[in-house]
N, C-alpha and C positions, 0 to 999 in steps of 0.2 A: 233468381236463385237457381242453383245449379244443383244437378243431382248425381251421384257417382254410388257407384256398387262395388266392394272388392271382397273379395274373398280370402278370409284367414282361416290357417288349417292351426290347430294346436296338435303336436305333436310329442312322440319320447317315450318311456320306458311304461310298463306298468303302475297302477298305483302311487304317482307323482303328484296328481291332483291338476289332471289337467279338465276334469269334469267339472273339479271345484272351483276352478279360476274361470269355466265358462258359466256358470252356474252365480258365480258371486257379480260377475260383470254382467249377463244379461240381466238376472232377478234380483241381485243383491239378497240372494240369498246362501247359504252354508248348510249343509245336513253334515252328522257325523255320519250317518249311514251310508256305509259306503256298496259298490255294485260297481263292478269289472262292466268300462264298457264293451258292447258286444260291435263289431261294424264304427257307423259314423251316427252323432247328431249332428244336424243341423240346427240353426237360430239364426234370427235376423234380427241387429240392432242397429238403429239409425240415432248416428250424432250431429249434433248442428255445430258445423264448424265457424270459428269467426271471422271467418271469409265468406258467410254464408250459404258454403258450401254444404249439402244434406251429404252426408256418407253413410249410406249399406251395408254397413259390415255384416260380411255370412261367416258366418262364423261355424268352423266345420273340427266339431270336438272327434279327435280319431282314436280308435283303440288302438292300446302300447304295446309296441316292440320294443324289446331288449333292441335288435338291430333296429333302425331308421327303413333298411333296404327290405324288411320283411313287411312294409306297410302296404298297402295297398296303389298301387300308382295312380289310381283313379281318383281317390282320395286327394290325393297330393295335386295332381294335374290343373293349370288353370288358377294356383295358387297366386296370392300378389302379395302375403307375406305368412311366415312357418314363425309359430312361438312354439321353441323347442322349449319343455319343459323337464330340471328336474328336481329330483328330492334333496334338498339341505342334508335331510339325515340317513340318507341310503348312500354312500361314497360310490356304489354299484353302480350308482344310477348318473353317474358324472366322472367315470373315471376312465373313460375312452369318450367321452363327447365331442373331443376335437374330431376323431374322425367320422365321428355321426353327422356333424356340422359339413366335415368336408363332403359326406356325398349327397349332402341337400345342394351345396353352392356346385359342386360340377352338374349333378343329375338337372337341378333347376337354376338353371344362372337368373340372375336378374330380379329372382324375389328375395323381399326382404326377407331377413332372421334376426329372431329377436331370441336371446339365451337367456329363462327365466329359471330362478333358481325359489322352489319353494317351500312352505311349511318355517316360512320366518318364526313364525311363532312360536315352535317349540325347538329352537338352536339357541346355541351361545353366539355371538354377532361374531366375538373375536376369533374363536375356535374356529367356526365352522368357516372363516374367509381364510385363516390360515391352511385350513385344507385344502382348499378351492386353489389357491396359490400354489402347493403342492404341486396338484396336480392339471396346475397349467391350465385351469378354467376361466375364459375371460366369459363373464357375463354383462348383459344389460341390465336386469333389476333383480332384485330381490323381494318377494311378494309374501303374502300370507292370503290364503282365500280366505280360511278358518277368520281374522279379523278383517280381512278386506286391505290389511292396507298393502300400497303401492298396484292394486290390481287396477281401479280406474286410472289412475295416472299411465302406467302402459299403454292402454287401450289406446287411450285419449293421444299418446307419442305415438302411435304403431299410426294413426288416422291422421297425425300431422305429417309422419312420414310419407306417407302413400298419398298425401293430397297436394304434395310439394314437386 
């Protein structure tokens, strides 16, 4: 059995609930109460993959910038994949993401990105992907921490990507 460690940074805007999608995937847990992260958390979640492969995930929850490039680099650095997160119901918060996406792929070539769009929970499915199209948002999931769903199923892809 083999054992592998990668480090995933969650990144993006303020207040997107990139606390809640780390929160729901390590504990399976959800608070409304919410608290501006300050800096970075760390956690460490190990999945058995079915190549019986153990994976590490460090999972490094960062505090939000409006810009990507006001993050901290340190944070970022050593990454092997960025779940940019943003809000379904804040358009602010997705409405230059192309170029927030472009200067993670120049600044860090080679890690993955995964574009998570959240707060499923409280959108209209139709509405809120017709705006997404608007504005030229291509994403990878759509998640809800608040019910959990589509958040292990991420995870669980972001772990088959990186072990592939």
């Amino acid at each position: 059995m083999s054992k592998l460690s990668k480090k995933i940074a969650l990144v993006g805007p303020f207040g997107v609930g990139k606390t809640s999608l780390f929160r729901r995937f390590i504990d399976d847990a959800f608070s409304e109460d919410y608290k501006s992260t300050l800096g970075v958390q760390i956690q460490k979640k190990v999945i058995q993959m079915d190549n019986g492969t153990a994976l590490s995930m460090i999972l490094w929850d960062t505090e939000g910038h409006e810009e990507i490039s006001q993050s901290r680099s340190s944070y970022l650095l050593g990454s092997h994949a960025f779940i940019y997160v943003f809000d379904l119901t804040r358009i602010d918060t997705y409405k230059n993401i192309n170029e927030q996406i472009d200067f993670l792929k120049k600044n860090y070539p080679n890690v993955l990105i995964k574009i998570i769009g959240n707060k499923l929970d409280t959108v209209a499915l139709k509405r809120v992907k017709k705006s997404l199209e608007e504005h030229n948002v291509n994403y990878d999931c759509l998640t809800s921490a608040k019910t959990g769903e589509n958040v292990a199923e991420l995870f669980v892809e972001i772990a088959v990507d990186l072990t592939n």
